[in-house]
FIKOLZA-1660 file (N, C-alpha, C; in steps of 0.1 Angstrom, whole numbers, plus 5000, padded with zeros to 4 digits):
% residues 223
   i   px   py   pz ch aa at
   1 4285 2694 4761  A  X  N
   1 4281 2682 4754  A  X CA
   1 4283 2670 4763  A  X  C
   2 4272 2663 4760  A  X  N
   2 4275 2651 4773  A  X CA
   2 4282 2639 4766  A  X  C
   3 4287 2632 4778  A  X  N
   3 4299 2615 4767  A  X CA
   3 4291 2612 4757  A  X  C
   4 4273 2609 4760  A  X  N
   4 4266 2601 4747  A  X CA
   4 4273 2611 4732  A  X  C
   5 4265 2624 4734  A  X  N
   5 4270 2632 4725  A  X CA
   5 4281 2630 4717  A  X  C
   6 4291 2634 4725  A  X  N
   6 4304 2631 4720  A  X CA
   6 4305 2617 4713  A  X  C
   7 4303 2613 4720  A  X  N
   7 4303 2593 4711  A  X CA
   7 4297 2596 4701  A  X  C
   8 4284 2598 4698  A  X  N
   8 4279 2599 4686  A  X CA
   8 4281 2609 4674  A  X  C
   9 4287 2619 4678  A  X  N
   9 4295 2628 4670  A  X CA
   9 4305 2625 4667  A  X  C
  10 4313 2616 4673  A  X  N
  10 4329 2610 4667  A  X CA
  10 4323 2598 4656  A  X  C
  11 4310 2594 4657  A  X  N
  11 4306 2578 4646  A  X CA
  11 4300 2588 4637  A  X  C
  12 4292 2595 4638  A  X  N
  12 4288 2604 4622  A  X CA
  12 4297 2612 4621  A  X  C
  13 4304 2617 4626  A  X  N
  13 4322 2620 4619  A  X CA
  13 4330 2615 4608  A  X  C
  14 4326 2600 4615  A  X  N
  14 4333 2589 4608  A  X CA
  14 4327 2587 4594  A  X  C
  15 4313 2586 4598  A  X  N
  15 4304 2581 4588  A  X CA
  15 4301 2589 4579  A  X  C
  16 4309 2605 4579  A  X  N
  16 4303 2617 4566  A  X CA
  16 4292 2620 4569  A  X  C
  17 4287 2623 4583  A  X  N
  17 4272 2630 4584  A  X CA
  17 4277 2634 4597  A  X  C
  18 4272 2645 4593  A  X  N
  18 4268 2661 4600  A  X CA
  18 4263 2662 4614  A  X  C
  19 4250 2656 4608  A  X  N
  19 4236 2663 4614  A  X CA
  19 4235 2645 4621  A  X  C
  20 4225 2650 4631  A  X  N
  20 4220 2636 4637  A  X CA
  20 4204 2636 4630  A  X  C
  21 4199 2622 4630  A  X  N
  21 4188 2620 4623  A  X CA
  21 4180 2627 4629  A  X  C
  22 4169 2630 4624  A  X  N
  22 4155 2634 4625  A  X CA
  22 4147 2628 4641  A  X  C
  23 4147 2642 4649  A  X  N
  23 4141 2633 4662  A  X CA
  23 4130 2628 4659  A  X  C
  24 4119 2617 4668  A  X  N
  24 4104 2617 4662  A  X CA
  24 4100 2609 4655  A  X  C
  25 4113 2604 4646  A  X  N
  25 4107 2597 4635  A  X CA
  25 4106 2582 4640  A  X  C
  26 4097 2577 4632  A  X  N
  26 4087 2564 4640  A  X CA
  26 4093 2553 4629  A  X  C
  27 4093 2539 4623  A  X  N
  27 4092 2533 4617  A  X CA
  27 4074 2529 4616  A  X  C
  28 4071 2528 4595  A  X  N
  28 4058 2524 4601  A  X CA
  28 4052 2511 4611  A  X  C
  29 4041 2514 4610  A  X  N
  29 4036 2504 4617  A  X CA
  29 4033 2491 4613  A  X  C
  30 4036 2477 4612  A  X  N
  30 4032 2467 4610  A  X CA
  30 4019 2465 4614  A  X  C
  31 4007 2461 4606  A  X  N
  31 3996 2457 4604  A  X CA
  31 3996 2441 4619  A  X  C
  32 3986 2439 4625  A  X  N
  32 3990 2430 4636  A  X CA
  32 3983 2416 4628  A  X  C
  33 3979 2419 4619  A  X  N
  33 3972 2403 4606  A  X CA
  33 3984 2399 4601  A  X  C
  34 3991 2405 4601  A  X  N
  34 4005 2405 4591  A  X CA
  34 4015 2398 4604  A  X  C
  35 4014 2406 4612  A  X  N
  35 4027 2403 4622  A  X CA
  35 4023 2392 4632  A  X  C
  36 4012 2389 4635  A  X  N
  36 4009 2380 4643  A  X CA
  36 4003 2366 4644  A  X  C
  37 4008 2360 4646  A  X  N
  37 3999 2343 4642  A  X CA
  37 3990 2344 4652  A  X  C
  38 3986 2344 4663  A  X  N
  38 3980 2344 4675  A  X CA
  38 3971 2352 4676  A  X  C
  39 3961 2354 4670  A  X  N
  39 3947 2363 4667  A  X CA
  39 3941 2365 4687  A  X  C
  40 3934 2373 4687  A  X  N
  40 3930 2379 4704  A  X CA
  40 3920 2366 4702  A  X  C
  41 3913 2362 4697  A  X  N
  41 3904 2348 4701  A  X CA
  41 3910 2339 4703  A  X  C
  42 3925 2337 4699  A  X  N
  42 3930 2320 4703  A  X CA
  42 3934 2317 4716  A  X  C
  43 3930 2305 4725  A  X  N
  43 3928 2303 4736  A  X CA
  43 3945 2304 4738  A  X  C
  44 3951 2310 4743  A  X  N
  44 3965 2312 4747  A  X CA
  44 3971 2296 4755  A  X  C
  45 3965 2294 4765  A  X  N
  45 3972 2282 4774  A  X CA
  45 3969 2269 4764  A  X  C
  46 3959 2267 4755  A  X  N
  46 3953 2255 4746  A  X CA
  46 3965 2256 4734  A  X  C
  47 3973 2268 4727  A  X  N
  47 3982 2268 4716  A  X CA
  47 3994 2267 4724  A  X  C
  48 4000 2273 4738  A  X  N
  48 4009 2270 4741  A  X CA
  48 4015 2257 4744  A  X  C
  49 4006 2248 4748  A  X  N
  49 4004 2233 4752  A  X CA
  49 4007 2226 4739  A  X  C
  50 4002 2230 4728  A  X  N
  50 4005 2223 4716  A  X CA
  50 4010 2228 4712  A  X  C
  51 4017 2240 4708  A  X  N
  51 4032 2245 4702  A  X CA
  51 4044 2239 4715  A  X  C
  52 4045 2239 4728  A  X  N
  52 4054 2231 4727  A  X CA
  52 4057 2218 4730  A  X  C
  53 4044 2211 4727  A  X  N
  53 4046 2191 4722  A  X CA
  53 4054 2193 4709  A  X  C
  54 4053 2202 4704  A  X  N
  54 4054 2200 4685  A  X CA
  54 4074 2198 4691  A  X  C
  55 4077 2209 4697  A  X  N
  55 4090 2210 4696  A  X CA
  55 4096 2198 4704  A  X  C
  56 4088 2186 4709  A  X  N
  56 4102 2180 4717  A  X CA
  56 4096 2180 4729  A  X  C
  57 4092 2192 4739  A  X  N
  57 4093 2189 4752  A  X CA
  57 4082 2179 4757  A  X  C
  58 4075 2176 4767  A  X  N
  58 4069 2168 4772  A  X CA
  58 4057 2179 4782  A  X  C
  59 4047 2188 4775  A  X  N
  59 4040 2199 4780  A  X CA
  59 4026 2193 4786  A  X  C
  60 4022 2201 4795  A  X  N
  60 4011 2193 4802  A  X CA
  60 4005 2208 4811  A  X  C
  61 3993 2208 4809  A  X  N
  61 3982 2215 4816  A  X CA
  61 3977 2213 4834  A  X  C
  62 3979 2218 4840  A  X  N
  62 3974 2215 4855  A  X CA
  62 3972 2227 4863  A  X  C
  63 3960 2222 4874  A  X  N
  63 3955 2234 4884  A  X CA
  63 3966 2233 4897  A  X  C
  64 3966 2246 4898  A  X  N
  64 3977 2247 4910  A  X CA
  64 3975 2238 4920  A  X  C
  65 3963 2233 4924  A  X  N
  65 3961 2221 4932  A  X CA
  65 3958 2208 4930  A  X  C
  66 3968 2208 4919  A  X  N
  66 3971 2191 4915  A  X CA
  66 3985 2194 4912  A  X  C
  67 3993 2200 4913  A  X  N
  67 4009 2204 4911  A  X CA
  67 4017 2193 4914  A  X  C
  68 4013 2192 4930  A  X  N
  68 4018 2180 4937  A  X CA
  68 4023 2171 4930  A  X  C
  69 4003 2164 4926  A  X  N
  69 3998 2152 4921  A  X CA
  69 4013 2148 4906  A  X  C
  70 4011 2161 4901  A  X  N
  70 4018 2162 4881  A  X CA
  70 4028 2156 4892  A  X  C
  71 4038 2162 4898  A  X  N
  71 4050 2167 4895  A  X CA
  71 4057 2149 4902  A  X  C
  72 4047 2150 4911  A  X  N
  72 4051 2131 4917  A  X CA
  72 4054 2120 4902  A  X  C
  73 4043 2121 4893  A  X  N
  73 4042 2115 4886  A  X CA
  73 4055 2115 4874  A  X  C
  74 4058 2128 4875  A  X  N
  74 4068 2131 4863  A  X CA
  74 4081 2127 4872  A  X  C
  75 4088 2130 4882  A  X  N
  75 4100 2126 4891  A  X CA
  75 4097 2110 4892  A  X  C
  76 4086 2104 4896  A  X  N
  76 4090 2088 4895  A  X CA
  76 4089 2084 4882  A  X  C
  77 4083 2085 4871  A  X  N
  77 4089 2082 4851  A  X CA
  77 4099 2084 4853  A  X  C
  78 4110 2096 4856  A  X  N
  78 4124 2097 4853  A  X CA
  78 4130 2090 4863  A  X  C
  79 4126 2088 4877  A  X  N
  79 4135 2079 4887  A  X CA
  79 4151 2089 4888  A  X  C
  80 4150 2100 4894  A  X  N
  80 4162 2106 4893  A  X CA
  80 4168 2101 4911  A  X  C
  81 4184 2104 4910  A  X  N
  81 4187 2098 4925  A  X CA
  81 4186 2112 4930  A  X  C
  82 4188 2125 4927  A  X  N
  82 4192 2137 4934  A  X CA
  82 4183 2145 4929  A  X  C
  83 4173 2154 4929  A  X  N
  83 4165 2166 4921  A  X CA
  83 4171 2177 4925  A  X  C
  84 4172 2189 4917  A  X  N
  84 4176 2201 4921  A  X CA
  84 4164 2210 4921  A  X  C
  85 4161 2216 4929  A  X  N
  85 4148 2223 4931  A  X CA
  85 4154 2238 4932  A  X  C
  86 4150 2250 4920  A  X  N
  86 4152 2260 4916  A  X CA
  86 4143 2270 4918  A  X  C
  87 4133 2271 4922  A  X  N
  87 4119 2275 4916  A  X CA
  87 4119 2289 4929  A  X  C
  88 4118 2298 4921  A  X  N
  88 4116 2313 4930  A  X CA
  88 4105 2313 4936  A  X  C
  89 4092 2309 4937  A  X  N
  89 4076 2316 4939  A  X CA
  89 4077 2306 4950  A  X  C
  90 4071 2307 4961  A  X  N
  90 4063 2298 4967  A  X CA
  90 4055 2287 4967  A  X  C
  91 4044 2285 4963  A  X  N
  91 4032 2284 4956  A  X CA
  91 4037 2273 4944  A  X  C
  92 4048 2275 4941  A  X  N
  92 4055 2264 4930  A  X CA
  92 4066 2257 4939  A  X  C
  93 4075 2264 4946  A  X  N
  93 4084 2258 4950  A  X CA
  93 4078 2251 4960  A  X  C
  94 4069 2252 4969  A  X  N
  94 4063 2239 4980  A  X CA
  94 4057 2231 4976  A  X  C
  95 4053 2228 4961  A  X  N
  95 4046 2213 4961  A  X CA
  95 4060 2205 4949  A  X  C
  96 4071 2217 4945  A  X  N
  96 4082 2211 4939  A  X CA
  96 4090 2197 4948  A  X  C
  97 4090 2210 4960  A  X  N
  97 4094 2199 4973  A  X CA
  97 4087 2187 4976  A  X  C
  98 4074 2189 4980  A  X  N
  98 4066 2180 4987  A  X CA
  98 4065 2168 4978  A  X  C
  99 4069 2171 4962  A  X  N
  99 4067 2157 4952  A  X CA
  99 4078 2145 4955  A  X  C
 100 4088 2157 4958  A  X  N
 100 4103 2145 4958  A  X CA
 100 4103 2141 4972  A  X  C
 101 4096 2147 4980  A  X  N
 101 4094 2141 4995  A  X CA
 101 4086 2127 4995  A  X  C
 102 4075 2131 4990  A  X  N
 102 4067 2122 4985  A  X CA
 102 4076 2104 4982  A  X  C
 103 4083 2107 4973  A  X  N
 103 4091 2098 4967  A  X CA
 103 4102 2095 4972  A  X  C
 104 4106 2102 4982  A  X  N
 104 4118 2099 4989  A  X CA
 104 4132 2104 4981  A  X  C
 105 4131 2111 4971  A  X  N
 105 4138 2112 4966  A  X CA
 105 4149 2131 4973  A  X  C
 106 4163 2127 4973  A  X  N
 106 4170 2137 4983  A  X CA
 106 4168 2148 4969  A  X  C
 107 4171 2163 4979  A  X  N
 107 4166 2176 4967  A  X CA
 107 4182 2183 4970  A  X  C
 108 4182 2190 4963  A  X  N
 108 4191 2204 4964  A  X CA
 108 4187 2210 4964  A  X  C
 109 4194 2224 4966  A  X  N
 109 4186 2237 4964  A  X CA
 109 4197 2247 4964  A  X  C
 110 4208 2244 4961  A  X  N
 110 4227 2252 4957  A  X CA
 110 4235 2247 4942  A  X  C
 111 4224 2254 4930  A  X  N
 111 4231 2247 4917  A  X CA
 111 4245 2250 4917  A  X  C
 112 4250 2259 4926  A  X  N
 112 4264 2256 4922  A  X CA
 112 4269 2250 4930  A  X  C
 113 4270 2241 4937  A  X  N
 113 4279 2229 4942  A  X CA
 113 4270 2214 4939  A  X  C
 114 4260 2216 4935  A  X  N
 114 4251 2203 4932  A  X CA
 114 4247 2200 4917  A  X  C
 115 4252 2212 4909  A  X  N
 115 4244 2206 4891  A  X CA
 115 4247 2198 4892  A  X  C
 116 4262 2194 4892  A  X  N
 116 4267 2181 4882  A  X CA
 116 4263 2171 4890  A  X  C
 117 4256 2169 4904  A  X  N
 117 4252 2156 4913  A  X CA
 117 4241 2152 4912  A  X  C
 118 4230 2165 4898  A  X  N
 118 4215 2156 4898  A  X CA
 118 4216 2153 4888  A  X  C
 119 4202 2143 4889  A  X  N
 119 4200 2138 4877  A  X CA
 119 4185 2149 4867  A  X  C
 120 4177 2157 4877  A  X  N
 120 4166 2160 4869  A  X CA
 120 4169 2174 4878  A  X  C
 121 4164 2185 4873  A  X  N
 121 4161 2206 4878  A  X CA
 121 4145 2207 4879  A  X  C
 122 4141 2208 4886  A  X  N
 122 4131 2221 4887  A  X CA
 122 4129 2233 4887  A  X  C
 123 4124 2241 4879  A  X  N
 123 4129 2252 4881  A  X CA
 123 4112 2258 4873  A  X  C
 124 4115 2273 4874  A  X  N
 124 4103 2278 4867  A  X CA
 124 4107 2291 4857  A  X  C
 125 4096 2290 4853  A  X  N
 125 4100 2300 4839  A  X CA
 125 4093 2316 4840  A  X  C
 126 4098 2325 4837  A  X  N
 126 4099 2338 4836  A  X CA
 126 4081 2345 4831  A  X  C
 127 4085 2334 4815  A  X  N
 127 4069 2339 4807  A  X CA
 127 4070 2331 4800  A  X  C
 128 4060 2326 4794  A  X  N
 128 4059 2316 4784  A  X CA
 128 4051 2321 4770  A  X  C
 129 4054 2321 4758  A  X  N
 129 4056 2324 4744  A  X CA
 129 4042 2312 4735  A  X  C
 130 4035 2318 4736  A  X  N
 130 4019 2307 4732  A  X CA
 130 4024 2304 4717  A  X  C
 131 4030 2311 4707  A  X  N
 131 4029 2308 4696  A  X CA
 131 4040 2294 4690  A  X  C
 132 4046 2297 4703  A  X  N
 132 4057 2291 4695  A  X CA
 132 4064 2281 4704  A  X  C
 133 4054 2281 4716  A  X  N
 133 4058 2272 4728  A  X CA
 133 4069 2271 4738  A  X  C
 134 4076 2280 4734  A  X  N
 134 4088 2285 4743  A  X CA
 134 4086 2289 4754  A  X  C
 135 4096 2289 4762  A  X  N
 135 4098 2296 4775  A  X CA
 135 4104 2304 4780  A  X  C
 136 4107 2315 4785  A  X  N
 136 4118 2324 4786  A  X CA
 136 4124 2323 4806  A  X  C
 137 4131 2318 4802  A  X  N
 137 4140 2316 4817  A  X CA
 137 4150 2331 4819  A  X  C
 138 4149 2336 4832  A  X  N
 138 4154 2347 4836  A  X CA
 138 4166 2342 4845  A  X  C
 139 4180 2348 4849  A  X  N
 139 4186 2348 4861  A  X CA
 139 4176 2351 4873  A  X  C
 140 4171 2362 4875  A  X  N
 140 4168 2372 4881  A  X CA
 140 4178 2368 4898  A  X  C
 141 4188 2365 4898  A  X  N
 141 4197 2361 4909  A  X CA
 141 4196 2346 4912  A  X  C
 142 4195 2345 4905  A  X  N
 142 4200 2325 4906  A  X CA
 142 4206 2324 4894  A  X  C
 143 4213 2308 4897  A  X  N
 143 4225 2299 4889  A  X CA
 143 4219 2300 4881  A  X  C
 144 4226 2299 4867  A  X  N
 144 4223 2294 4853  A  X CA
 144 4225 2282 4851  A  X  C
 145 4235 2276 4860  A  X  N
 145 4236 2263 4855  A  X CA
 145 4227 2256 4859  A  X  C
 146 4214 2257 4864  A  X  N
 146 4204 2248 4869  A  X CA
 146 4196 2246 4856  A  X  C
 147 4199 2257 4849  A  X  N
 147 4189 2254 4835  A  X CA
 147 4195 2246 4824  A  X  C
 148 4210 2242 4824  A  X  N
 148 4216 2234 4809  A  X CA
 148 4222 2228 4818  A  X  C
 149 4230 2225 4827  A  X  N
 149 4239 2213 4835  A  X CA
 149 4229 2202 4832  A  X  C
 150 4216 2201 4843  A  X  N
 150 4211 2187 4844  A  X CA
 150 4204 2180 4832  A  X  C
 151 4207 2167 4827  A  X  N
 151 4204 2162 4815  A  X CA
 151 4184 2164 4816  A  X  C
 152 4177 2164 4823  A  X  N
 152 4163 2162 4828  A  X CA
 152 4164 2177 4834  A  X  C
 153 4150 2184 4831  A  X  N
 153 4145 2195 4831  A  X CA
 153 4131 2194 4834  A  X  C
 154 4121 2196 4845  A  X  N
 154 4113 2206 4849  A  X CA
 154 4109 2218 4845  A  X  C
 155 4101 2226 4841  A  X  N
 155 4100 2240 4840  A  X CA
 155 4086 2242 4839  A  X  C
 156 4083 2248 4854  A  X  N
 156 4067 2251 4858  A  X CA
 156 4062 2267 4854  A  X  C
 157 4052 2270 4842  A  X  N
 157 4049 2280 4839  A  X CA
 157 4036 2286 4846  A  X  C
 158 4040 2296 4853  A  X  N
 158 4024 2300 4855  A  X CA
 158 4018 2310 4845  A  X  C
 159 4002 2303 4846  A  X  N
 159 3995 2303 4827  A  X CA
 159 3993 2317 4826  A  X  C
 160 3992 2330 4840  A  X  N
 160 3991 2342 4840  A  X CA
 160 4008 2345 4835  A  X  C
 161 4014 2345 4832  A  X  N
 161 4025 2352 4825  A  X CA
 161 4029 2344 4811  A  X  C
 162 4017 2337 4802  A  X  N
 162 4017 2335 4791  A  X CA
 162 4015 2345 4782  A  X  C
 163 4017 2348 4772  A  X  N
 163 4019 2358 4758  A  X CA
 163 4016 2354 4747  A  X  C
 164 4009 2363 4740  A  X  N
 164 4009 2354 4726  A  X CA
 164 4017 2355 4716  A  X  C
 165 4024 2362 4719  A  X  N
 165 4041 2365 4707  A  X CA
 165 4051 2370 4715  A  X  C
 166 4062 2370 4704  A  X  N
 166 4074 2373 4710  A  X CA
 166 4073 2389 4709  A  X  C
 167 4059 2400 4699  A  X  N
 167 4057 2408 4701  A  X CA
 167 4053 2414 4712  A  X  C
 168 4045 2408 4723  A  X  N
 168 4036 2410 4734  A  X CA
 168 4052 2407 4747  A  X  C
 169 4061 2402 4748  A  X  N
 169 4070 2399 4756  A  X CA
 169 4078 2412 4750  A  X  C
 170 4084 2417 4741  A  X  N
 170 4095 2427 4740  A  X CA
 170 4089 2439 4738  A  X  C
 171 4075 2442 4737  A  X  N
 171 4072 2456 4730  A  X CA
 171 4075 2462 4740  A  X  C
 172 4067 2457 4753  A  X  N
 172 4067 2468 4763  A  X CA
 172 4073 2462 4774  A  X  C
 173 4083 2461 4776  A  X  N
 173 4087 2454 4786  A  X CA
 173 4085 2465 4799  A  X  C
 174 4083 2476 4802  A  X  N
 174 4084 2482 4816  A  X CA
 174 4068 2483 4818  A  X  C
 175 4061 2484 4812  A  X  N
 175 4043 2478 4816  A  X CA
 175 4044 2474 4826  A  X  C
 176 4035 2479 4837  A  X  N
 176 4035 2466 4847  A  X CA
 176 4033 2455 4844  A  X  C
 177 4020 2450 4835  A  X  N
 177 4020 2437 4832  A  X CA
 177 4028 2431 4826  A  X  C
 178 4039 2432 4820  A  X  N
 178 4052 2428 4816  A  X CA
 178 4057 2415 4821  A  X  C
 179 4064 2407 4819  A  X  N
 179 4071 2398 4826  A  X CA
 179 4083 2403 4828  A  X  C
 180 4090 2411 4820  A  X  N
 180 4099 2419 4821  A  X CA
 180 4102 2434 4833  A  X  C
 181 4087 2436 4837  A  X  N
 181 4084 2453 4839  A  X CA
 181 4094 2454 4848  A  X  C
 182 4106 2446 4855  A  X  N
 182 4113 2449 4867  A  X CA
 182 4128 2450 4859  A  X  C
 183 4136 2456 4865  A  X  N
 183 4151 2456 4858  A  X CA
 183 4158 2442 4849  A  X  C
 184 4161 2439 4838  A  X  N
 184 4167 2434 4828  A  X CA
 184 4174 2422 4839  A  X  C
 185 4174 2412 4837  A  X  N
 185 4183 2403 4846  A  X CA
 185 4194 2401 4838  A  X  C
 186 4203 2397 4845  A  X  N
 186 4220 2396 4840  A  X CA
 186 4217 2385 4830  A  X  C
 187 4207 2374 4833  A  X  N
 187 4210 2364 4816  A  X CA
 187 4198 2360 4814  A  X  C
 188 4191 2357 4801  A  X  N
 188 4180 2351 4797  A  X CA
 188 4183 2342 4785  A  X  C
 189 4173 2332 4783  A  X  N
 189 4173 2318 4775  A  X CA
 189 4156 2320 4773  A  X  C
 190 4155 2316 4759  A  X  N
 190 4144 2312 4754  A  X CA
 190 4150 2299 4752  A  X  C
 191 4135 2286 4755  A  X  N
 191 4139 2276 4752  A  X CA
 191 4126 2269 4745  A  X  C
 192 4132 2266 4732  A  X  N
 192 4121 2259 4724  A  X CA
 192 4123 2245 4723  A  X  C
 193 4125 2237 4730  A  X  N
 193 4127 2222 4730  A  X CA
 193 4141 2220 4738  A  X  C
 194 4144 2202 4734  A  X  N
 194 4150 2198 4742  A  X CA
 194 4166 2198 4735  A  X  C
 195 4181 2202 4739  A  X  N
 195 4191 2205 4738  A  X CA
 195 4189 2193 4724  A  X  C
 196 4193 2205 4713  A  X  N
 196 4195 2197 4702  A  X CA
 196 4212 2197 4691  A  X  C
 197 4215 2190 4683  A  X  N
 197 4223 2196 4673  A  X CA
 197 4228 2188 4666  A  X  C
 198 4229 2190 4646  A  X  N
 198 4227 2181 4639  A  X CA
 198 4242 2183 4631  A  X  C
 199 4249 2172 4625  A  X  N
 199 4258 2177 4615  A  X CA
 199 4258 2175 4602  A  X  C
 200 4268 2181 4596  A  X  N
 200 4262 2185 4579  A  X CA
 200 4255 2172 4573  A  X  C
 201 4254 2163 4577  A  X  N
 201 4250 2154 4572  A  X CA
 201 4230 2153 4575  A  X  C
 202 4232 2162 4582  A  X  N
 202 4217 2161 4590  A  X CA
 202 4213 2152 4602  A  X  C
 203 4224 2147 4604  A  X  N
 203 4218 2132 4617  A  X CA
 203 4215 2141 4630  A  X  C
 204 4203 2142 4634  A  X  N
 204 4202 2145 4651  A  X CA
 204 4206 2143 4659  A  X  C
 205 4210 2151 4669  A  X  N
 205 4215 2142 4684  A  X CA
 205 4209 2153 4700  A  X  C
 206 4200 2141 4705  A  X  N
 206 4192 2155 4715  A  X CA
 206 4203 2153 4724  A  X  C
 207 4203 2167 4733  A  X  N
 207 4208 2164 4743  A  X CA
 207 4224 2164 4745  A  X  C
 208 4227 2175 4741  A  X  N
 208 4243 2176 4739  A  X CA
 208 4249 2187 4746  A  X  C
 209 4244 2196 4743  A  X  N
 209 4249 2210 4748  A  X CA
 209 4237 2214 4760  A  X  C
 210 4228 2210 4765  A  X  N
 210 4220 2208 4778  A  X CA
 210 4209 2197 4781  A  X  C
 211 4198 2199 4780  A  X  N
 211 4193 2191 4790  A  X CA
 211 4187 2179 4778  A  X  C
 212 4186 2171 4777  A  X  N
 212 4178 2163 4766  A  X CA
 212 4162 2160 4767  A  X  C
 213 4158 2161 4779  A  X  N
 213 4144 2158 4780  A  X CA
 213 4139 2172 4790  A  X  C
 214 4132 2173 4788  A  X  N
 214 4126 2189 4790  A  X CA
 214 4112 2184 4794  A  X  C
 215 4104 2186 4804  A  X  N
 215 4088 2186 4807  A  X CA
 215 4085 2201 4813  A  X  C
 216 4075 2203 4807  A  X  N
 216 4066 2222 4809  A  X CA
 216 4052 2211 4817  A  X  C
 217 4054 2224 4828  A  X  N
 217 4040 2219 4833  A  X CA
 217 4038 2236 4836  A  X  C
 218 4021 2236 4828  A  X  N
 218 4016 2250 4828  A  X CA
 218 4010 2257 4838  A  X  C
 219 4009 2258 4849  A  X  N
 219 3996 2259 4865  A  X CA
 219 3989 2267 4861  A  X  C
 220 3975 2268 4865  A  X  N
 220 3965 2276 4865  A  X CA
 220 3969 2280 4885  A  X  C
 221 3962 2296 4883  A  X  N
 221 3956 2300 4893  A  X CA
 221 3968 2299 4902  A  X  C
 222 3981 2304 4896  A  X  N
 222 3993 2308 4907  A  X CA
 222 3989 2320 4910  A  X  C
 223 3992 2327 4925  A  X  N
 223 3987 2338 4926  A  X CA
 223 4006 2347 4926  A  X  C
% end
């Protein structure tokens, strides 16, 4: 008998059962009219853009060769003195740089000895969630604290690893096409807006437990 075995024979031990359930057995199947808001006609990158305005963040549409252009424009609005530049891919991380060069503005690129010294993160996102406008940020071997330390947030989605539910991201995670299809990273964050939280009274207050202002910029045509 192997350890699993044994473990599970000491809990239905416990539990007054015998026998282990029925191999095979499926739960039915959920109808996808029923389970899905996001019908195969809805333009995916056009509802993600407006699911997450709705929540808070500051979401915006662009071709990989206007990246630059967005990203200049969003770093001088915020006027940050330090940016933290996070961003795994290439292709994103060279025009992350080139924006704050641009502006003169000094970068990092070591969230653990620099969170607490910026003012705004760059970083990019794992997969992005069409229904509901979310993001799913991975470790995949980088800081975590690049994603809730800095009060100002970045997060460049490329539009090929959008989804249109949170069913299309977990059913099959080892798919190649997956965002997931590679080994489970040590920590993940969905993030549906900007660091919020209210007390019993109801009053709001953004921006408390991470970042308060959040901007998604979506790229087309990352390879």
């Amino acid at each position: 008998m192997s350890d699993r075995e044994h473990i599970l024979s000491r809990v239905r031990a416990a539990l007054g059962r015998s026998n282990a359930a029925p191999s095979g057995v499926r739960p039915p199947r959920t109808e996808d009219s029923l389970a899905r808001l996001v019908g195969a006609d809805v333009d995916i990158c056009s509802r993600f853009i407006e699911a997450a305005n709705r929540t808070g963040m500051n979401a915006i549409r662009v071709p990989r060769e206007s990246l630059t252009q967005a990203l200049e424009a969003i770093v001088a609005a915020e006027a940050p003195n330090r940016v933290l530049v996070d961003v795994s891919g290439v292709a994103l991380r060279v025009p992350a740089n080139g924006a704050c060069r641009t502006l003169g503005v000094p970068t990092s690129t070591d969230p653990s000895s620099r969170a607490f010294d910026v003012d705004l993160a760059i970083i990019d996102a794992t997969a992005g969630i069409a229904e509901t406008g979310s993001v799913l940020l991975a470790s995949d071997g980088r800081r975590r604290c690049a994603w809730i330390v800095p009060p100002k947030v970045v997060i460049l989605v490329a539009s090929k690893t959008l989804v249109p539910d949170l069913l299309d991201l977990w059913s099959s995670p080892c798919s190649p096409g997956s965002p997931l299809a590679n080994d489970p990273p040590a920590a993940m964050l969905l993030v549906s807006g900007p660091s919020k939280t209210a007390d019993i009274e109801g009053v709001l207050v953004t921006g408390v437990h991470g970042p308060g202002t959040v901007h998604v910029v979506l790229v087309d045509d990352v390879e």
